[in-house]
N, C-alpha and C positions, 0 to 999 in steps of 0.2 A: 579557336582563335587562329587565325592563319599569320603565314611568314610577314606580311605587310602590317596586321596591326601589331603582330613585335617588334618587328624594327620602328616604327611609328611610336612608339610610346619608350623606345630607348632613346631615341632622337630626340623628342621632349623631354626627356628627364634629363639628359645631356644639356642642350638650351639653358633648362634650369640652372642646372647644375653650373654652368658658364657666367650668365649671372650674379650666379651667389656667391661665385669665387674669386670673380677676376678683380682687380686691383689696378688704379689707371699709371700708378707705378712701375706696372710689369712690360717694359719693354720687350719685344722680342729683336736678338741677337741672333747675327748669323755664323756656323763654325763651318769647315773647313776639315771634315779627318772622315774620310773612306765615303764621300759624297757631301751633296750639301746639305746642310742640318740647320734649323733653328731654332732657339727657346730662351723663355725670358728671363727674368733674372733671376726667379726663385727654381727655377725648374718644373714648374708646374706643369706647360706646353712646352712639348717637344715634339719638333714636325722634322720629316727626313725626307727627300727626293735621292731619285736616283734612276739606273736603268740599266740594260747589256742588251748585244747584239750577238746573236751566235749566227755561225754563217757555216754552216755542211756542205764539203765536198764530196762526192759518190764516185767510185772507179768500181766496175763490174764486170766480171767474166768468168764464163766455164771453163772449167778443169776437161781434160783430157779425155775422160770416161765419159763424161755427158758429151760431148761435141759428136761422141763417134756415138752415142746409142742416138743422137737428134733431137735432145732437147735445145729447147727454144730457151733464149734469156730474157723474161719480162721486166727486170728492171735493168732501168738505161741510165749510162751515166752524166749525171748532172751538178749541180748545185740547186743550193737555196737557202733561205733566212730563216732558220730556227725559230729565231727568239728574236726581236726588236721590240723591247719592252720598257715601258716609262710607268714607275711609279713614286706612290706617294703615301706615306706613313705616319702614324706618330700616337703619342700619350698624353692627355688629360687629365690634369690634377690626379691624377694616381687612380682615377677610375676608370677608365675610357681608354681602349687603344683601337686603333683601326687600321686599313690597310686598302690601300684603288690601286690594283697592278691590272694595265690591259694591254695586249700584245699586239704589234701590226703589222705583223709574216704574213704573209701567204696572202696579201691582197685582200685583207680583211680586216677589222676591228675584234677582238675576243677580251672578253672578262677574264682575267686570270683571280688570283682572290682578292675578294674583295667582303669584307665585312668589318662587324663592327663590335665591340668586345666590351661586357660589364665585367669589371673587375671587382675582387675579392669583398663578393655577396656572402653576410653573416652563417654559416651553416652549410652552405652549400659550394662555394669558390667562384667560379666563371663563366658566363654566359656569352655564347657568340652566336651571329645569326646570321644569313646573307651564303656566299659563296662561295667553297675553301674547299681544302683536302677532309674527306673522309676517312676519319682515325683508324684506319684498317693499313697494315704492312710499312713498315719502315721504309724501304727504299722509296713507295709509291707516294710516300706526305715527306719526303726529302725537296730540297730546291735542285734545280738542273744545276744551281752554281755549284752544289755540294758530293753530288752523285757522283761515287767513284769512277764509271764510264758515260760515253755522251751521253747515251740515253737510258732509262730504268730499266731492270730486267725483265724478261717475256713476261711470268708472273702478274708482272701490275697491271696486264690486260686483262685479265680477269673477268673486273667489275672496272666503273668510273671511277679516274683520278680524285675528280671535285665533282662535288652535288650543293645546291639550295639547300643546307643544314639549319639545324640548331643543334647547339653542342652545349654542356656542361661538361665541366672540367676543374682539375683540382692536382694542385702535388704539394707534396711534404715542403717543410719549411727549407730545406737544403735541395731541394729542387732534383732530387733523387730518383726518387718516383713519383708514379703520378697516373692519375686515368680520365678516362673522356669518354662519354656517351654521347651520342649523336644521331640524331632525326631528320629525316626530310621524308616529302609527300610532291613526288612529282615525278616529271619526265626527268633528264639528268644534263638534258643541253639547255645552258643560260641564254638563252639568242633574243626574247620577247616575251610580253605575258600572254602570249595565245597559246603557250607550253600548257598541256593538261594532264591533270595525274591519272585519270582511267583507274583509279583503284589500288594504285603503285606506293608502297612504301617501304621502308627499310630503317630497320633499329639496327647500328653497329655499334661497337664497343672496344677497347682496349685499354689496357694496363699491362704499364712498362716499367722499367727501373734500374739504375747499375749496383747491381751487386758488389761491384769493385769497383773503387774509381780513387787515380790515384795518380800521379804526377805522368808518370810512366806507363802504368796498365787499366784496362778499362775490361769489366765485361757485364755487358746487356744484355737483358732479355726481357720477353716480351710475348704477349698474348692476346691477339684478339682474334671477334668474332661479326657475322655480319650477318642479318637474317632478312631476307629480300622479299617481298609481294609481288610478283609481276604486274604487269599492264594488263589489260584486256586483253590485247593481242595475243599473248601468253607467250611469246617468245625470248630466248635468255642469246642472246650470242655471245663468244670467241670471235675475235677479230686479233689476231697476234702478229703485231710488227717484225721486222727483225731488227739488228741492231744499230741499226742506221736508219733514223728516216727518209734517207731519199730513195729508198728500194720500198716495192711495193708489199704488201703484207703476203705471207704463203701460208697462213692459217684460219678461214675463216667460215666458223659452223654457228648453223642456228638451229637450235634446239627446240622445237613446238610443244603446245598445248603444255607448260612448266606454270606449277601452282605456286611453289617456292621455291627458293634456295636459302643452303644453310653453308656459308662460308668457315674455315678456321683456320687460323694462320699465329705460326710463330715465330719468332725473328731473337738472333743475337749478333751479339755485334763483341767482337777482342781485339783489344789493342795491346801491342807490346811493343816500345817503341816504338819503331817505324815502322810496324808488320800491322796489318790489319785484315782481319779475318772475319767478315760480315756473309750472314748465311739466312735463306726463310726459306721455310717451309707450308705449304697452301693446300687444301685438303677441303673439297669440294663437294656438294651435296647438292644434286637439281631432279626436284622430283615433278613427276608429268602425270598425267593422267593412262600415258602410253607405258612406262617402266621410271626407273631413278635410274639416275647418272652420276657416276662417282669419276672425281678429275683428284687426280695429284700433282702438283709441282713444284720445284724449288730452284734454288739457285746458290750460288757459293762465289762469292769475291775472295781475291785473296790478293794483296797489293802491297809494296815494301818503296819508299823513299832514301831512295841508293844518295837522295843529298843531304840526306839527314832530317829533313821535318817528320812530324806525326800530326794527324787525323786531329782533329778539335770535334771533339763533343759535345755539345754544351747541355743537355740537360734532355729529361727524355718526353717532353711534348716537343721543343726545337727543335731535338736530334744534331745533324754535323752542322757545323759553322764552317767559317773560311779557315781556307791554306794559307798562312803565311812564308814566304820562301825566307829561307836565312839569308841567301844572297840573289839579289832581284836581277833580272835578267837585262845584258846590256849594259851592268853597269860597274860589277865585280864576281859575277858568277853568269849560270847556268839557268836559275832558278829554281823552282823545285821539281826535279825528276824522282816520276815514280812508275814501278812497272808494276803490272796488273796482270791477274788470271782471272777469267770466266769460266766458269759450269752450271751448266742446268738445265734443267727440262720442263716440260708443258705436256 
């Protein structure tokens, strides 16, 4: 059964489901608190819009020592629109949630995610299908709103952000922990269906959960894994940004004739007050027909709110939520400042 007759028979059961529940009583209302939202009077339907613009500056230049040995500077300084994103959300009768976010930077239309979600199925929990984050590394299935720096750590180059999934998914009743397996059978770019899988699949997996979680202190941790079928072509690349999109990438290896790979990754995440200490660790396994190839890398945030707020967690399939500033900018404060350290390697 492929990706299209599942989404196709959740889509009817949905339908159904609509039908059988709606009530000519149920108005929908519109509210008014962090976007616009609507739902009607029992709360059954609940729809949200919304959207952001991120807009990157780039200033670039060599230091001293490269100028006089004559290196060349490939990235030039520009701008450009990150993000210019409009979407649209919501929940159904307590079964059904979904999500249409698509982005229109860079002189193009792109799917950001976009699926559709069976809620708490007797035995098993949750079922999602369609186009989303691949439950592998916490920073990398983070929202840009959320990401302690602009952009995610080298690390999430890895592999793809999002793939064409089905995912199963489940967390304890205090929404503490929880874990998610996840399938797709394709190429990894959403663009059209003339996208073809050659043979390509990948089963990932992970399980997370706070060990501590507490007004004040948090600490998470976290494990998964991800096991990859190449294409026909047999080829695995590295493509590694740096940390600003408008510079061009300086890391980019393609590895031939690779049969599989065998990804693993850990992730924690401490909060103490306003101090925030998020760390992962990647641990990489690409085997060829030529030799195996073993990659390591990590990363280490480390960040403090000198204005007083702290990190919001919300749960460990969500992961961080929004920063609220104790005092909003412009109107009796600063808003919220916070300083930030980066480490890590590839």
């Amino acid at each position: 059964m492929n990706f299209k007759t599942v989404l196709r028979l959740l889509l009817y059961s949905f339908v159904l489901s609509i039908n059988a529940q709606e009530k000519k009583d149920n108005l929908l209302v519109s509210k008014s608190n962090n976007g616009l939202k609507f739902e009607n009077s029992n709360k059954s339907i609940q729809l949200n819009t919304g959207g952001r613009i991120i807009n990157d500056i780039g200033v670039f230049s060599l230091n001293n020592e490269a100028e006089i040995n004559g290196y060349d500077l490939y990235s030039k300084n520009g701008n450009e629109f990150r993000r210019i994103q409009l979407y649209t959300s919501g929940e159904l009768f307590q079964n059904y949630n979904y999500k249409i976010d698509v982005n229109f930077a860079e002189g193009k239309v792109t799917l950001m995610d976009t699926y559709l979600t069976l809620k708490n199925i007797p035995s098993l929990g949750n079922i999602r299908v369609d186009y989303f984050f691949e439950s592998f590394r916490l920073d990398a299935i983070t929202s840009h709103k959320y990401t302690t720096f602009t952009e995610k750590s080298l690390p999430t180059s890895i592999i793809p952000v999002r793939n064409t999934d089905v995912m199963i998914f489940n967390s304890t009743k205090n929404k503490r922990f929880s874990w998610q397996v996840t399938y797709f059978n394709g190429a990894n770019k959403l663009t059209s269906d003339k996208q073809k899988s050659n043979g390509e699949y990948t089963a990932t997996s992970r399980i997370a959960g706070s060990v501590i979680k507490t007004t004040n202190n948090l600490l998470h941790l976290g494990f998964s894994h991800s096991y990859r079928k190449q294409q026909s072509d047999q080829i695995f690349q590295f493509k590694v940004p740096p940390e600003t999109h408008t510079a061009n990438s300086y890391l980019n290896s393609n590895i031939e004739n690779v049969t599989n790979v065998n990804l693993f990754n850990i992730e924690t995440v401490l909060f103490h007050n306003s101090i925030t200490l998020q760390t992962e660790y990647t641990y990489s396994t690409i085997k060829s027909s030529i030799e195996n190839n073993h990659f390591n890398s990590y990363y280490s945030q480390l960040s403090y709110f000198i204005s007083g707020e702290k990190k919001t967690f919300r749960n460990s399939i969500q992961n961080f939520g929004r920063i609220k500033p104790n005092k909003n900018l412009g109107t009796n404060g600063f808003g919220a400042l916070e300083l930030k350290e980066l480490t890590m390697k590839i």
